[in-house]
Backbone as CSV, one residue per row, in Angstrom:
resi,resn,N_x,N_y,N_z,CA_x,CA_y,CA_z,C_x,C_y,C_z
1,UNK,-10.516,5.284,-45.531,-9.744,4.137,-45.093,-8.255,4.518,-45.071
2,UNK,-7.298,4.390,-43.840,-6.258,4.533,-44.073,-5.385,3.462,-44.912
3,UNK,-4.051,3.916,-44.934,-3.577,3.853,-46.326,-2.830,2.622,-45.827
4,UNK,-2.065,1.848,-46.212,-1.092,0.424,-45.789,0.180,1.208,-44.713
5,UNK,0.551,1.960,-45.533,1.727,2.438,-44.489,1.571,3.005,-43.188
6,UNK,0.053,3.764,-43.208,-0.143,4.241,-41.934,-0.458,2.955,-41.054
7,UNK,-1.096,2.384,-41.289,-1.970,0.907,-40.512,-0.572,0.450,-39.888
8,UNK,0.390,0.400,-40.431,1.617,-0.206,-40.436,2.716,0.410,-39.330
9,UNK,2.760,1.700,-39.165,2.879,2.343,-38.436,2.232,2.667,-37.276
10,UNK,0.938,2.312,-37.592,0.256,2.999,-36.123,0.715,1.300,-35.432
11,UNK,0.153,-0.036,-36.047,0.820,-1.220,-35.352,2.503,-1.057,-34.949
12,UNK,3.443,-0.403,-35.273,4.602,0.016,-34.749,4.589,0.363,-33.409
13,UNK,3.755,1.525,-33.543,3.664,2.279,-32.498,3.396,1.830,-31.089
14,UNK,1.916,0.779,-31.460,1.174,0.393,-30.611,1.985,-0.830,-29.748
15,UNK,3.091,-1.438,-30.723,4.110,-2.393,-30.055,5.104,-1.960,-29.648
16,UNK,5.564,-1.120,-29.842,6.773,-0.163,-29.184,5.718,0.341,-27.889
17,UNK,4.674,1.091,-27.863,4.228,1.247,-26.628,4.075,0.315,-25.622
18,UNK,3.517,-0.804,-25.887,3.477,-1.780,-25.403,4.417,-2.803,-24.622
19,UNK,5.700,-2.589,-25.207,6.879,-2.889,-24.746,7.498,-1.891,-23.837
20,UNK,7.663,-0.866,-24.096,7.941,0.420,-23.084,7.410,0.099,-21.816
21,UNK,6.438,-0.374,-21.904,5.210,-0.194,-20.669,5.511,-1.624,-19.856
22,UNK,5.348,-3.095,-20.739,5.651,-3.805,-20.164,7.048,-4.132,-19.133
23,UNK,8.409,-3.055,-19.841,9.789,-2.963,-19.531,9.087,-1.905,-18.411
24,UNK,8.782,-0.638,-18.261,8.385,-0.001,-17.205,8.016,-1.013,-16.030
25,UNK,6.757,-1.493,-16.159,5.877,-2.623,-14.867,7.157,-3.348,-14.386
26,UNK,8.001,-4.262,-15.617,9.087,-5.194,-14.896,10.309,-4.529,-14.083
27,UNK,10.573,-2.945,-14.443,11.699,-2.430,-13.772,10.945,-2.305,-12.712
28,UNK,9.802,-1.211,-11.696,8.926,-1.597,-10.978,9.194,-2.233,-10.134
29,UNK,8.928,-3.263,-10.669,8.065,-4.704,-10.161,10.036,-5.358,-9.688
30,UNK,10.862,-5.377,-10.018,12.820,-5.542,-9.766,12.941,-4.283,-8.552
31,UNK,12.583,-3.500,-8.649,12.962,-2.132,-7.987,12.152,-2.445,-6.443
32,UNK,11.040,-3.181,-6.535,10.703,-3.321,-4.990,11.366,-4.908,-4.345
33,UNK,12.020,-5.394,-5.101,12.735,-6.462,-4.400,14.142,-5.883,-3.424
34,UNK,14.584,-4.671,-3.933,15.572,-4.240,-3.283,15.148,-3.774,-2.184
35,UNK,13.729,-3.352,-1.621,13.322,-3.050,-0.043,12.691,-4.524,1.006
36,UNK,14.125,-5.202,1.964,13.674,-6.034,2.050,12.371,-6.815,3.109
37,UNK,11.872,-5.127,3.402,11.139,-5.321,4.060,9.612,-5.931,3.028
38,UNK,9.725,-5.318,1.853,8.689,-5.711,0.721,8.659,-7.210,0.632
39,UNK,10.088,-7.748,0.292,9.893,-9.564,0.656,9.887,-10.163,1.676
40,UNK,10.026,-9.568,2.521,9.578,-10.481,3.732,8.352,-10.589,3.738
41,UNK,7.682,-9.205,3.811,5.886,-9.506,3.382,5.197,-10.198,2.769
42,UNK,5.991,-10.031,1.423,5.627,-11.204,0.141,5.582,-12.736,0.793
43,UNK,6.743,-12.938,1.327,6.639,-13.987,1.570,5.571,-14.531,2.902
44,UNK,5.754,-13.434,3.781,5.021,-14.050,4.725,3.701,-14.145,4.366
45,UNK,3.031,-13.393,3.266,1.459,-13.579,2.929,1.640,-14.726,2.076
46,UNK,2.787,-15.006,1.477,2.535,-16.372,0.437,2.957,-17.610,2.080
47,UNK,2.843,-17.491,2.719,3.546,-18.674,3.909,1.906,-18.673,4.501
48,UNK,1.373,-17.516,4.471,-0.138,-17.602,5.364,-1.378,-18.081,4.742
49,UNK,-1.007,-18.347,2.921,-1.562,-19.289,2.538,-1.793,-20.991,2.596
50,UNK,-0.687,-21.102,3.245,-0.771,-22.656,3.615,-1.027,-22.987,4.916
C-alpha cells in the first residue's frame, strides 16, 4: 500500500496534469477564433440549425 505522501502527490500530479491539458484545449480552442474563416463556419452551421 502506498504511503500518505505518495497518494498525495501522485493526486498533485494528476491535477496539475489535468489543468495543463485543460489550459492547452482552451488556448486551442482561442487560437482558432483568430482564423476568420473558422467563424464564419461556426456560425453558419450554428444558423443551419434553425
Amino acid at each position: 500500500m502506498p504511503a500518505p505522501q505518495a497518494n498525495a502527490l501522485m493526486r498533485r500530479l494528476l491535477r496539475l496534469t489535468a489543468w495543463l491539458g485543460l489550459a492547452l484545449i482552451l488556448g486551442l480552442v482561442f487560437m482558432l477564433y483568430l482564423r476568420p474563416d473558422f467563424v464564419l463556419g461556426m456560425a453558419d452551421q450554428l444558423w443551419a440549425c434553425f
